[in-house]
MIDOSE-1310 file (N, C-alpha, C; in nm, 2 decimals, decimal comma, always signed):
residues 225
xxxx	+20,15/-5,14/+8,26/+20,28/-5,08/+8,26/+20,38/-5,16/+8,18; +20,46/-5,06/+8,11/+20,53/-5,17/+8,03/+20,66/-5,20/+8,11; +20,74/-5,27/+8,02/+20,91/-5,30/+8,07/+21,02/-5,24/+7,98; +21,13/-5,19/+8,06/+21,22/-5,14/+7,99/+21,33/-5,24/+8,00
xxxx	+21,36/-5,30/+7,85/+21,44/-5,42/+7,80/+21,61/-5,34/+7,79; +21,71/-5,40/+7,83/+21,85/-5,34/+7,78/+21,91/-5,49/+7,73; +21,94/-5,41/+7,64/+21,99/-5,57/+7,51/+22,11/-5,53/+7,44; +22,19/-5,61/+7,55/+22,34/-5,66/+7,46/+22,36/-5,63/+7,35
xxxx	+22,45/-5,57/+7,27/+22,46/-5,58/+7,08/+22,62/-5,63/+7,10; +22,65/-5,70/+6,96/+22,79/-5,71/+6,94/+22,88/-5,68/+6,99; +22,97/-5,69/+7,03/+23,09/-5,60/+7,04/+23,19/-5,63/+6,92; +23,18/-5,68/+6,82/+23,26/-5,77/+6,70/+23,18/-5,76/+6,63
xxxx	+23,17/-5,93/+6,61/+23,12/-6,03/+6,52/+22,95/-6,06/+6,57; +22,91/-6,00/+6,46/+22,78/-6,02/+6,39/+22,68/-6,14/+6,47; +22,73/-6,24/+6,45/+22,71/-6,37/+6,52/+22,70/-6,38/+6,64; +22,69/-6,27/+6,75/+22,71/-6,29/+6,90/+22,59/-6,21/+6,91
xxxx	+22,50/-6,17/+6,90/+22,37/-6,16/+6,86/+22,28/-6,21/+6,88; +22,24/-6,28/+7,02/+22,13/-6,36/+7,06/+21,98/-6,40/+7,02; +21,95/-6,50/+6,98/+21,78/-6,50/+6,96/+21,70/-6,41/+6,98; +21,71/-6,40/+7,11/+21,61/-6,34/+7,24/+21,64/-6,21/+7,20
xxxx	+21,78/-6,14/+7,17/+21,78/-6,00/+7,14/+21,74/-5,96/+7,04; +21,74/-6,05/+6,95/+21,66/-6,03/+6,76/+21,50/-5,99/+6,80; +21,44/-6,08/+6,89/+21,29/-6,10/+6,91/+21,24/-5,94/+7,00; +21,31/-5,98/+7,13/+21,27/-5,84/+7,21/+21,26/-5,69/+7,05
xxxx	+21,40/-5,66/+7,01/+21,44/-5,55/+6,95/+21,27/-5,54/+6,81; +21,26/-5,66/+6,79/+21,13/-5,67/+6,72/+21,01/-5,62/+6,74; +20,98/-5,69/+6,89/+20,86/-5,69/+6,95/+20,86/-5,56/+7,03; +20,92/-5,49/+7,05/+20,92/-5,36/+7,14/+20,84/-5,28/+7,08
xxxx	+20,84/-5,13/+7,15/+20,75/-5,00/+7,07/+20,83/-4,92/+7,03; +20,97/-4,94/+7,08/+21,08/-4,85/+7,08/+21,16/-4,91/+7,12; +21,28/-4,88/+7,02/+21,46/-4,89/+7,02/+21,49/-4,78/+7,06; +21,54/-4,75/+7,18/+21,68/-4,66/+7,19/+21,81/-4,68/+7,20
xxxx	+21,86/-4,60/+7,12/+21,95/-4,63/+7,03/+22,11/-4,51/+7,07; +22,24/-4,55/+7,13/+22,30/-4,41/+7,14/+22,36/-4,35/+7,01; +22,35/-4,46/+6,92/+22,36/-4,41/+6,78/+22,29/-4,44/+6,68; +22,20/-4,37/+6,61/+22,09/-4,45/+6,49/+22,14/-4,47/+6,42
xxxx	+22,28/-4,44/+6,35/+22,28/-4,44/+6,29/+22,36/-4,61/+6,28; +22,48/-4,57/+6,39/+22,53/-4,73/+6,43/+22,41/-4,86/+6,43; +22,33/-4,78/+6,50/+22,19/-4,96/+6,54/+22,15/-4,94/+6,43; +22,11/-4,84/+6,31/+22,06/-4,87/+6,22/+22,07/-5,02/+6,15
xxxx	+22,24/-5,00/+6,09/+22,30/-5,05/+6,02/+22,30/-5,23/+6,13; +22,32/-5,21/+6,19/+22,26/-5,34/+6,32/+22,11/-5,42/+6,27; +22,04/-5,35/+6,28/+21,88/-5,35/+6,28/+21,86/-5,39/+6,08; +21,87/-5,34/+6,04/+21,88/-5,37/+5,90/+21,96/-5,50/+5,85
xxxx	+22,09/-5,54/+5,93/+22,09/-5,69/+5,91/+22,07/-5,79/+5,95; +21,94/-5,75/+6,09/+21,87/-5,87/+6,14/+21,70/-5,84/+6,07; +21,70/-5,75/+5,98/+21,61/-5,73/+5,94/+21,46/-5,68/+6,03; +21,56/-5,59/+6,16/+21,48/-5,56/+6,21/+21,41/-5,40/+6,21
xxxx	+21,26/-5,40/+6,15/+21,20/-5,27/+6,11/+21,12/-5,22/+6,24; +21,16/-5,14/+6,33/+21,09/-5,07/+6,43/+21,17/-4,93/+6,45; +21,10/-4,87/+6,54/+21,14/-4,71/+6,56/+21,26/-4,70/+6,65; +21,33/-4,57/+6,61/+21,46/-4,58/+6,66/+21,43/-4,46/+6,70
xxxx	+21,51/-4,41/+6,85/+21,53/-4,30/+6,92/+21,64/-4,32/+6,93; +21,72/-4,13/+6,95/+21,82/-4,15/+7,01/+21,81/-4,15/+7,14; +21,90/-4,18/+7,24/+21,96/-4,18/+7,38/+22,07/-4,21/+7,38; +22,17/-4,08/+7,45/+22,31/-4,08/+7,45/+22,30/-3,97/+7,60
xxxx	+22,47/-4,02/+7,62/+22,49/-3,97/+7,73/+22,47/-3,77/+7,75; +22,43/-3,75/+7,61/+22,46/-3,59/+7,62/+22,27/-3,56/+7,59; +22,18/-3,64/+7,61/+22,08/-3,60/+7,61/+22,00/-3,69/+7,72; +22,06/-3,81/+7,74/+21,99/-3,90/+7,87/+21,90/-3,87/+7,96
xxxx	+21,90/-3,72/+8,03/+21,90/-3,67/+8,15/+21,72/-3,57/+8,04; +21,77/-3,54/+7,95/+21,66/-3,49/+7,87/+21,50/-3,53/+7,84; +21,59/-3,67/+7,81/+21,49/-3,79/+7,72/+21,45/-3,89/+7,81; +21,52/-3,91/+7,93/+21,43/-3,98/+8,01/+21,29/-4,00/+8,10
xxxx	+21,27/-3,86/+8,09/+21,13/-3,85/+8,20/+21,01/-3,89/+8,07; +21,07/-3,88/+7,94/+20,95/-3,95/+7,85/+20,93/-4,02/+7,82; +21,04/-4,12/+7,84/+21,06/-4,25/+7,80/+21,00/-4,36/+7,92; +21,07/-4,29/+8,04/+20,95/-4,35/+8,19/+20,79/-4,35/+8,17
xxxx	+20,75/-4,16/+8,10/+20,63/-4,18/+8,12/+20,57/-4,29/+7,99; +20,63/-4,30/+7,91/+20,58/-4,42/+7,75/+20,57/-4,54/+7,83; +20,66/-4,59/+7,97/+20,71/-4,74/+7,98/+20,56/-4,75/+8,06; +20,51/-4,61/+8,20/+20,41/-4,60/+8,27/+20,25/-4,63/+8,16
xxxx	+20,28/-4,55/+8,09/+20,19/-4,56/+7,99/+20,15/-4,75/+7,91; +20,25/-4,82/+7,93/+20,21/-4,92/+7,90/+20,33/-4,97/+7,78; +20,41/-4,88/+7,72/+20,46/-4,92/+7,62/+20,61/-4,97/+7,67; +20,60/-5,11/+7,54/+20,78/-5,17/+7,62/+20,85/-5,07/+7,52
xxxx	+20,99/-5,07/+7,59/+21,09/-4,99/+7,54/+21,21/-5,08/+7,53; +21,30/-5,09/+7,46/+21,46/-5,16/+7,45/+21,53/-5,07/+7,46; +21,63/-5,10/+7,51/+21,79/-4,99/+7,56/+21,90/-5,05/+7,46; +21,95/-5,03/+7,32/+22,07/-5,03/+7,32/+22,19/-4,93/+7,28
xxxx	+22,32/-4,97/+7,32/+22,42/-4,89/+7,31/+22,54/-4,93/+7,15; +22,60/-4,86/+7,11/+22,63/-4,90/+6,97/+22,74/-5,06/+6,97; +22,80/-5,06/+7,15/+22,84/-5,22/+7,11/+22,84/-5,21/+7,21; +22,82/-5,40/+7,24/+22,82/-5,43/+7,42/+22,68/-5,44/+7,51
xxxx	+22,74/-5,42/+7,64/+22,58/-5,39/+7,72/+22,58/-5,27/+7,78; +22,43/-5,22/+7,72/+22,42/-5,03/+7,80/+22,48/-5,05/+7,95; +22,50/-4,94/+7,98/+22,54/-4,93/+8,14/+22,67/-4,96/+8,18; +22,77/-5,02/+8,07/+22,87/-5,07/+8,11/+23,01/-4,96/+8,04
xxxx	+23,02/-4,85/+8,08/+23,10/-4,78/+8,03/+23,01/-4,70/+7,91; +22,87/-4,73/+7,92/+22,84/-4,65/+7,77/+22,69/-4,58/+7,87; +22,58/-4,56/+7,78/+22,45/-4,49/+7,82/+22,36/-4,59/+7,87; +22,28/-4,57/+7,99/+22,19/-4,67/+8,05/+22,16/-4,64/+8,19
xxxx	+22,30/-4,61/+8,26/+22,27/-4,63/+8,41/+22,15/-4,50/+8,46; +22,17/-4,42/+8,41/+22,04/-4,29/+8,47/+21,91/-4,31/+8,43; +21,90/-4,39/+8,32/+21,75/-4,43/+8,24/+21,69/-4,57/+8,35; +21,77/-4,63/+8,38/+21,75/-4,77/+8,45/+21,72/-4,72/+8,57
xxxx	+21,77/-4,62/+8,69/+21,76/-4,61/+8,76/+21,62/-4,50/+8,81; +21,60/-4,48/+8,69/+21,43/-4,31/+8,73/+21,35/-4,46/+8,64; +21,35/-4,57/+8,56/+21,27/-4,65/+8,57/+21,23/-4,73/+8,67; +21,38/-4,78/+8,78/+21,34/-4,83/+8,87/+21,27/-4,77/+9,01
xxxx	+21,33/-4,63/+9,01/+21,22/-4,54/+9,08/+21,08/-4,51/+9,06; +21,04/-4,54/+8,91/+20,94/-4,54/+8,89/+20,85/-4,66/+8,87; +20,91/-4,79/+8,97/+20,87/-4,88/+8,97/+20,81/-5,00/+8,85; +20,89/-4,96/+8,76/+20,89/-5,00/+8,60/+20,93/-5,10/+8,61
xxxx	+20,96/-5,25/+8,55/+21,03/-5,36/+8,52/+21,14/-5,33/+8,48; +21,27/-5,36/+8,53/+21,39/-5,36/+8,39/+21,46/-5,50/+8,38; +21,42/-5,59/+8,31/+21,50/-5,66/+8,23/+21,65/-5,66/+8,16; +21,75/-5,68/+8,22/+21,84/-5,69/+8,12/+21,90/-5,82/+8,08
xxxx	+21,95/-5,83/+7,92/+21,90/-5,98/+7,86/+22,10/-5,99/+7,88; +22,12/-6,11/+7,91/+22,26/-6,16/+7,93/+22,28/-6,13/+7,76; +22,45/-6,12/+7,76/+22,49/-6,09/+7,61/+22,64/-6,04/+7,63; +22,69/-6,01/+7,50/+22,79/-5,93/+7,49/+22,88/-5,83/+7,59
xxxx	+23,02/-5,88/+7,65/+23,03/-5,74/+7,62/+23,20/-5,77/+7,65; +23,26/-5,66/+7,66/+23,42/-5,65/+7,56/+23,50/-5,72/+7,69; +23,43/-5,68/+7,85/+23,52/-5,71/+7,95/+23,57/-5,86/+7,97; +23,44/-5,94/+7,97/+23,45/-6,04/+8,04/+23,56/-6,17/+7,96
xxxx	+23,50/-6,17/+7,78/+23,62/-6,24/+7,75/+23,73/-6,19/+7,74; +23,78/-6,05/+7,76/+23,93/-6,00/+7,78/+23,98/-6,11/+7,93; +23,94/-6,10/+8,03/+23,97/-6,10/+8,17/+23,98/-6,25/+8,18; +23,85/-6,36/+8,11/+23,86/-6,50/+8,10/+23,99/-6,52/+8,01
xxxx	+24,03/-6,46/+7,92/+24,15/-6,54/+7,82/+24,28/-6,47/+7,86; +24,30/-6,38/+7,94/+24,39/-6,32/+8,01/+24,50/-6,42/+8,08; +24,49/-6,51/+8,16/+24,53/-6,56/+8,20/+24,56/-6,58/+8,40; +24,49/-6,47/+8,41/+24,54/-6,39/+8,55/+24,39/-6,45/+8,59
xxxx	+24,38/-6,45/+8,73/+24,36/-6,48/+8,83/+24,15/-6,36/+8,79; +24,07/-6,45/+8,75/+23,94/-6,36/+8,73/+23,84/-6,43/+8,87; +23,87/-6,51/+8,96/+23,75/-6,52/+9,04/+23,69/-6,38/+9,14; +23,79/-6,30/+9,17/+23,79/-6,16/+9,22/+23,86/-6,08/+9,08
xxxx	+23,76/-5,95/+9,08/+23,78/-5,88/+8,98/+23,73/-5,74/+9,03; +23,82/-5,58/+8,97/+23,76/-5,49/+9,02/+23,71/-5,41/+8,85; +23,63/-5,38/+8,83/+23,63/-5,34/+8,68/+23,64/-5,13/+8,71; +23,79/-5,12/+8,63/+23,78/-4,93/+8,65/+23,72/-4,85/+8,53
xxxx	+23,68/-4,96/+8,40/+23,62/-4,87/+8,28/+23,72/-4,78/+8,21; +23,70/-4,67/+8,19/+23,81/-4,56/+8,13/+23,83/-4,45/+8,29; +23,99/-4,48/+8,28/+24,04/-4,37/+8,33/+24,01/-4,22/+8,35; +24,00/-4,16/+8,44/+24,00/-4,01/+8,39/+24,12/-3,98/+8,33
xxxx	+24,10/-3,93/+8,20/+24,21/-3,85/+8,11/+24,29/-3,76/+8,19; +24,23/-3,62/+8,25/+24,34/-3,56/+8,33/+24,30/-3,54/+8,47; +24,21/-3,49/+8,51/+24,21/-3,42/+8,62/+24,15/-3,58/+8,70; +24,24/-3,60/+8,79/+24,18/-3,71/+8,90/+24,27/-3,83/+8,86
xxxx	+24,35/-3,82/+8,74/+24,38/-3,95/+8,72/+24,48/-4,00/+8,77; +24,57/-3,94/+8,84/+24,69/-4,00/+8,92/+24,65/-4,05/+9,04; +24,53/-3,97/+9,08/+24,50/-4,00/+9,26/+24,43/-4,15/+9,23; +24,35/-4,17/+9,10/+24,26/-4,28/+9,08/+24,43/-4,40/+9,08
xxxx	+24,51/-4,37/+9,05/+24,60/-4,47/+9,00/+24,65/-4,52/+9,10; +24,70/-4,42/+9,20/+24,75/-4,39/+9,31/+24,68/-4,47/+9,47; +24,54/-4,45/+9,41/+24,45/-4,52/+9,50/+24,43/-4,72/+9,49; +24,48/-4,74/+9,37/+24,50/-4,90/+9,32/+24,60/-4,92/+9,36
xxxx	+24,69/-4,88/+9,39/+24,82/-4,90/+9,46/+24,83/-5,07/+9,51; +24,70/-5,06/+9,66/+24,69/-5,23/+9,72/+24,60/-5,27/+9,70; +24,54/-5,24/+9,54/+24,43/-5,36/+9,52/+24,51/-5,49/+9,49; +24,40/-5,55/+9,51/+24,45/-5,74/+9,55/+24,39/-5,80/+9,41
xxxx	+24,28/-5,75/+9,34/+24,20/-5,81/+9,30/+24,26/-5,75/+9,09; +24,22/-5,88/+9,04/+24,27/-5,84/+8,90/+24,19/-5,74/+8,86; +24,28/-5,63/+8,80/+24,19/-5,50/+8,77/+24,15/-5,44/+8,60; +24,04/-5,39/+8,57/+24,06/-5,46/+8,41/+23,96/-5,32/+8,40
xxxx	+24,08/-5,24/+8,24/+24,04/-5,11/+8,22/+24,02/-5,11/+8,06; +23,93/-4,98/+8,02/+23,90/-4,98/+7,89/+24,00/-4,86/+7,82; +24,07/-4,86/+7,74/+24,14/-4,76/+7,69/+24,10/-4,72/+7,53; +24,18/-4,61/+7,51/+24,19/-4,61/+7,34/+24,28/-4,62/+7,27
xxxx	+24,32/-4,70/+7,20/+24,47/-4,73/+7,14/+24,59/-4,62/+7,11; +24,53/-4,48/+7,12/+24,60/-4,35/+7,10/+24,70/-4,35/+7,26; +24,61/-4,39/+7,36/+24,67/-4,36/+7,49/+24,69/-4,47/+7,54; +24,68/-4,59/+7,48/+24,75/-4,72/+7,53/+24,87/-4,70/+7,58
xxxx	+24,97/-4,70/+7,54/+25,11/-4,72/+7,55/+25,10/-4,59/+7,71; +25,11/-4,48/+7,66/+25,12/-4,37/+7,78/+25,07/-4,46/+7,90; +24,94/-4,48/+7,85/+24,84/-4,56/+8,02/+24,95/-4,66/+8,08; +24,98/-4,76/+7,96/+25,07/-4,91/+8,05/+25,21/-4,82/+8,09
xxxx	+25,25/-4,76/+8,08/+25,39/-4,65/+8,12/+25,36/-4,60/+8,21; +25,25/-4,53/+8,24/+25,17/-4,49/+8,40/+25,15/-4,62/+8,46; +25,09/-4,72/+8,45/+25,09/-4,81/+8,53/+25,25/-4,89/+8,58; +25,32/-4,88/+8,47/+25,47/-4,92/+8,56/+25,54/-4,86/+8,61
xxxx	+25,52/-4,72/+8,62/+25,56/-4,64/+8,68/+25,47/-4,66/+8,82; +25,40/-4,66/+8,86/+25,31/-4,67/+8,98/+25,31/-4,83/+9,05; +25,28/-4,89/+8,93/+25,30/-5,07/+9,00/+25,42/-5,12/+8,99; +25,51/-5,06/+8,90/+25,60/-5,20/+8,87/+25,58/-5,24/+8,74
xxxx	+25,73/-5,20/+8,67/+25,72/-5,27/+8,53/+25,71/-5,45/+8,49; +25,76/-5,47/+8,62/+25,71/-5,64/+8,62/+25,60/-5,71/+8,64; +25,50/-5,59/+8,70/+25,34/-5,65/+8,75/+25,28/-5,72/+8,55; +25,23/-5,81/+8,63/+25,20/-5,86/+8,49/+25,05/-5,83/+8,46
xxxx	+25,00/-5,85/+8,31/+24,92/-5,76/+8,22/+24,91/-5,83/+8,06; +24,75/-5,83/+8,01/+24,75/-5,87/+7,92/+24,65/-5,77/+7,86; +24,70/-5,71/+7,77/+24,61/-5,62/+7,67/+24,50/-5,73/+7,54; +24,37/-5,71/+7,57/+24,31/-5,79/+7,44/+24,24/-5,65/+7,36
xxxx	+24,25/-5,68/+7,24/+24,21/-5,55/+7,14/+24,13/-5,65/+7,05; +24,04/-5,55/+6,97/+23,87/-5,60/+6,89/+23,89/-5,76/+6,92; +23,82/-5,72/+7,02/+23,75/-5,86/+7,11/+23,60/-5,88/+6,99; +23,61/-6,02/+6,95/+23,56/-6,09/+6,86/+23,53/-6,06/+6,72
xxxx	+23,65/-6,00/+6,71/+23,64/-5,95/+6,58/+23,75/-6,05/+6,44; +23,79/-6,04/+6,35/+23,91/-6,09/+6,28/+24,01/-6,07/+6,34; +24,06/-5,98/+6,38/+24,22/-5,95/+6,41/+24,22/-5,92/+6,57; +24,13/-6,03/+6,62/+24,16/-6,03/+6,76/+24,29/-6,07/+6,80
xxxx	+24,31/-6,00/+6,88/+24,44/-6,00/+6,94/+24,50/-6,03/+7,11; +24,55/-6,09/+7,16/+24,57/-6,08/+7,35/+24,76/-6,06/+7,36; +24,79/-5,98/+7,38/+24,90/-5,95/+7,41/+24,97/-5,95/+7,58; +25,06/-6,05/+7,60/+25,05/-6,07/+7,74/+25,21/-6,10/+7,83
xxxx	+25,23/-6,04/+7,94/+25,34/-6,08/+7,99/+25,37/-5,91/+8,07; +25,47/-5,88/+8,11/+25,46/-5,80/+8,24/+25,47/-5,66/+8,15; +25,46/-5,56/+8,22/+25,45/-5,44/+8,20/+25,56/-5,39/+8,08; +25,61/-5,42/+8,12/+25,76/-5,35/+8,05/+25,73/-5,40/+7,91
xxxx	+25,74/-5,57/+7,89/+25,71/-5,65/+7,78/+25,63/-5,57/+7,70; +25,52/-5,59/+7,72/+25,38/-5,52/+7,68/+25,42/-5,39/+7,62; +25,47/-5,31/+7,70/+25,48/-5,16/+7,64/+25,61/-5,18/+7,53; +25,67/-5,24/+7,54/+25,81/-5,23/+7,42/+25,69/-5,31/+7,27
xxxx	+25,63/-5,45/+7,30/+25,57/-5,49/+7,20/+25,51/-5,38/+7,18; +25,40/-5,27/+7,22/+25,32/-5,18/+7,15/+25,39/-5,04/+7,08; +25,45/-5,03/+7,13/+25,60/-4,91/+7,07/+25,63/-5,02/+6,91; +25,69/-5,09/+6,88/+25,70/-5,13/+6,79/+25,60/-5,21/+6,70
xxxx	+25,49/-5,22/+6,79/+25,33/-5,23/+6,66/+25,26/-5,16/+6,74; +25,17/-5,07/+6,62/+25,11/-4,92/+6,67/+24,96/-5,00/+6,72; +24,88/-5,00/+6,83/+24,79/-5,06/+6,85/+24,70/-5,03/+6,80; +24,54/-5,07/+6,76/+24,44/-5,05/+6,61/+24,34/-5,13/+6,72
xxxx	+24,21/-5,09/+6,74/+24,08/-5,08/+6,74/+24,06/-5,10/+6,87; +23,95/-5,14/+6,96/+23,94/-5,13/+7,12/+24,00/-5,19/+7,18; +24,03/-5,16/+7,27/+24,12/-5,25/+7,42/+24,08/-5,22/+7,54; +24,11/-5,34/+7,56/+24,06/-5,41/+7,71/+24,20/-5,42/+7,76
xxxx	+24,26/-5,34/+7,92/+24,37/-5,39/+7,99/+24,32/-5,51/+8,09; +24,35/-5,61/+8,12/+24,38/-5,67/+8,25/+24,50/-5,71/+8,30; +24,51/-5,61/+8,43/+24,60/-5,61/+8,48/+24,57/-5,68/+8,67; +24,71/-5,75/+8,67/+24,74/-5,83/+8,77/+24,71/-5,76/+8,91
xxxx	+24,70/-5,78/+9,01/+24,64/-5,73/+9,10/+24,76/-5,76/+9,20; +24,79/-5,63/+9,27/+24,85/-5,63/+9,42/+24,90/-5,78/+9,53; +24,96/-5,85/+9,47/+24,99/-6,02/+9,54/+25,15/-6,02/+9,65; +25,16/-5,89/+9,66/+25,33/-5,90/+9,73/+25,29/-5,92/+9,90
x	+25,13/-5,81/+9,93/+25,12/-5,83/+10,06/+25,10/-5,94/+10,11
């Protein structure tokens, strides 16, 4: 029986690229990949030559009963997603869980990913943390907002710089333009950035500089009760 490996990639910089991920991504039978064309261009500058599949969230449910029976069959497989670690807001969690049903090994190798140095360099309070990922865009998203109302715990969301500003404007409308909040955007990249101080702050800085490439919110958590 083989094992199904899920391996970290970048979320930035090149350089955050583990030994162990270079070797596994080598040594496998198979890369899955949610973009080939993304891991390609990954894989060609660790000079790594093996087969690439796709697996994405819009075929997952398709491609996984064959990828179990390849792992049953003996063959190791790698999981990755185009940055970060699979499963974490991206493709993974339905593939890991019909492998674990099917009593398969899953390995996942520590590594990258966009939340944890947003939340560590934040400055807010990370030993309790609730992670919400991305928002529902419309339908459900007030009640999800609505429902954080008395969380306690620092709460840390993924947005897209188009709906940045709207999102932290819903949030002070709901929490308090004073609850405090630090936006980090392309986390390990050149023009990393952490932008920090209460609600209100935040949203006037991003109104007068248009925000540019991923973000990470961490926001302060419910401390009045």
């Amino acid at each position: 029986m083989g094992i199904l490996y899920i391996v970290p990639t970048p979320v930035g910089n090149m350089e955050d690229m583990t030994f162990r991920a270079v070797r596994i991504l080598k040594e496998v039978d198979l890369v899955l990949a949610e973009d080939t064309r993304t891991s390609g261009i990954l894989l060609k500058h660790y000079e790594i030559r093996n087969q690439l599949m796709s697996h994405h969230k819009f075929n997952e449910h398709g491609t996984s009963a064959g990828i179990v029976n390849r792992l049953l069959a003996g063959e190791n497989v790698a999981l990755i997603s185009d940055a970060g670690t699979p499963g974490i807001s991206d493709p993974g969690f339905f593939l890991v869980r019909e492998a674990v049903r099917a009593g398969i090994e899953v390995q996942c190798l520590p590594g990258a990913t966009a939340f944890v140095p947003a939340l560590v360099s934040s400055g807010l309070p990370c030993d309790r943390f609730a992670f919400e990922g991305f928002l529902p865009q419309k339908k459900g998203r007030q009640t999800k907002l609505n429902s954080l109302v008395n969380e306690e715990r620092t709460m840390i969301f993924y947005e897209s710089p188009y709906r940045l500003v709207k999102t932290l404007q819903q949030f002070a409308e709901v929490y308090g333009g004073s609850r405090q909040v630090s936006v980090c955007r392309e986390i390990s990249k050149v023009h990393e950035e952490s932008v920090r101080g209460t609600l209100e702050e935040v949203i006037a800085h991003f109104k007068e500089h248009e925000p540019k490439g991923e973000i990470v919110i961490v926001l302060a958590g419910n401390n009045s009760n």
